[in-house]
N, C-alpha and C positions, 0 to 999 in steps of 0.2 A: 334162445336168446334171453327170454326173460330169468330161467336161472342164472344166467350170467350178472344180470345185472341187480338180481336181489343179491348173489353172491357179493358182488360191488355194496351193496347198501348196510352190510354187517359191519365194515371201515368208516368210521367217521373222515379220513382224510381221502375219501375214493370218489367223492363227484367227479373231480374231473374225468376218471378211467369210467364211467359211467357213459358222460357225455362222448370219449370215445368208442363206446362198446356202439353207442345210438350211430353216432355218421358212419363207423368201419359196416354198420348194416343198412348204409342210406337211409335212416328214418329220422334223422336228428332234427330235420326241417318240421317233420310234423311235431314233434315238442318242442321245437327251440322257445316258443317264446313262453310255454310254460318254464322250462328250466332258467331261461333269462329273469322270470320273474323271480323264481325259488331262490335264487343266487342272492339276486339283491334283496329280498327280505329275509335270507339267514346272513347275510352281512349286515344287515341294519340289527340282529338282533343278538349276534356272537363275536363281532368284530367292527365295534363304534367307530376305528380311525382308519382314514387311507391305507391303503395297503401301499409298501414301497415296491416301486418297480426301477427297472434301467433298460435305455435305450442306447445305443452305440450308433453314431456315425461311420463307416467305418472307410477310410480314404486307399485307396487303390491304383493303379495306373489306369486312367481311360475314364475315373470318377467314383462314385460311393455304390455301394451294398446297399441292395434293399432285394428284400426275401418273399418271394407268395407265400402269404399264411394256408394251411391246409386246415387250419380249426377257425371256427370262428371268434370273432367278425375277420372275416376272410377279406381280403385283398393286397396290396402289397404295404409291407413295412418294415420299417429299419428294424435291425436283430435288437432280440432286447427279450424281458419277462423278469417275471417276480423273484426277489430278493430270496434268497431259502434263511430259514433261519441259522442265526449265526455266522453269517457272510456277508461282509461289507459290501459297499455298493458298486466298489470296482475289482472284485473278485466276482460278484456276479455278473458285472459288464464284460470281465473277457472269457468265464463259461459261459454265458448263454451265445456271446459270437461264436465261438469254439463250436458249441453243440450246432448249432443252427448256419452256420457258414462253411466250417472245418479250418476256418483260417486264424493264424497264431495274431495276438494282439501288442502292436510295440506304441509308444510314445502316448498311452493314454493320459487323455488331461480332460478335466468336467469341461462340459461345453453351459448349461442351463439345467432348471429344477423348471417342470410344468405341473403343474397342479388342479387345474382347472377340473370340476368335480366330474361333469360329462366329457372330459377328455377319451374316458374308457367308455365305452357301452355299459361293458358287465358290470364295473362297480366303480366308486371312488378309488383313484388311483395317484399316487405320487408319483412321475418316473423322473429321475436325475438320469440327464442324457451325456454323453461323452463323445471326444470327438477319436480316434484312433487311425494308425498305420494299420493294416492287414497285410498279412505277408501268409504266401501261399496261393492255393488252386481254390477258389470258392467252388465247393460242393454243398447243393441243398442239403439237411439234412433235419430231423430232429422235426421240432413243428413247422420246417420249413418246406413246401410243394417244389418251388421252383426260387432260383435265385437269377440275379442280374447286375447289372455295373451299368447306373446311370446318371447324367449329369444335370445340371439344370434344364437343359434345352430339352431332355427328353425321356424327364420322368413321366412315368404312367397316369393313368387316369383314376382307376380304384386305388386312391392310399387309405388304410385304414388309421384309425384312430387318431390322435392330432397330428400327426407325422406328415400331415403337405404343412404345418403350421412350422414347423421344428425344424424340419427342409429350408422355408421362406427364410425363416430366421438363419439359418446356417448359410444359406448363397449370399443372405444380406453381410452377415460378419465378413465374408473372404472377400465382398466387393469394399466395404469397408477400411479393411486390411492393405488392400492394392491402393486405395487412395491415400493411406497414411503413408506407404513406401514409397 
């Protein structure tokens, strides 16, 4: 295992398949918070501004998409992750559903921008969130453990990252809505 992971440290863009090589061997727990630190001080020291990310509501019959993370910070949340370079921020909202749901994305429209610096654990994070149709069979996939379709009345308890915030905000727009029609 450790050649693997020196093997990983000769890639300047390979932490993350590091931090994988650590949990696919269960030991990620005893360094995670070393590596949590590592993160945020080579981000304070190679990369000064937010990093962009996207988050996708994604609307369904029976209610919205929300995904188990299988990486950390682990628990449930809306499909979403970082921009790649060279890809707008709604070409990455409907790969990262793609990858992580399998389900095709219609009628996407920006829902909000969060910015809040401890929104993310890991680092400073932009995410512009969307609201979308998903069409198709949700299958976990990709960073995702497990997925499900739920509504206000009975989302989960572990949400990770600001995503019970962006939920609240999103039940409050459709109650909103119903009172202006």
């Amino acid at each position: 295992m450790i050649k693997e992971i020196c093997r990983h440290l000769t890639r300047p863009t390979s932490l993350k398949e590091i931090v994988f090589v650590l949990y696919e061997h269960k030991i990620y727990g005893i360094f995670s918070s070393v590596i949590e630190k590592y993160l945020s001080e080579l981000a304070k020291k190679t990369y000064r501004n937010p990093i962009p990310t996207v988050d996708i509501i994604i609307e369904v019959e029976g209610g919205i998409i929300l995904i188990k993370r299988k990486n950390p910070p682990f628990g449930w949340a809306l499909p979403g992750g970082f921009v790649d370079y060279g890809e707008s921020v709604e070409e990455a909202a409907i790969r990262e559903a793609k990858e992580e749901t399998g389900l095709d994305i219609k009628e996407l429209k920006q829902f909000r921008v969060y910015s809040r610096p401890d929104r993310d654990p890991r680092l400073h994070t932009i995410s512009t969130v969307f609201i979308a149709k998903g069409e198709g069979t949700p299958k976990a996939s990709d960073d995702a453990k497990d997925i499900g379709i739920f509504n206000k009345e009975n989302l989960p308890e572990n949400i990770a990252f600001d995503h019970k915030k962006i939920l609240g905000d999103y039940f409050r727009s459709l109650e909103l809505k119903k009172l202006r029609t």
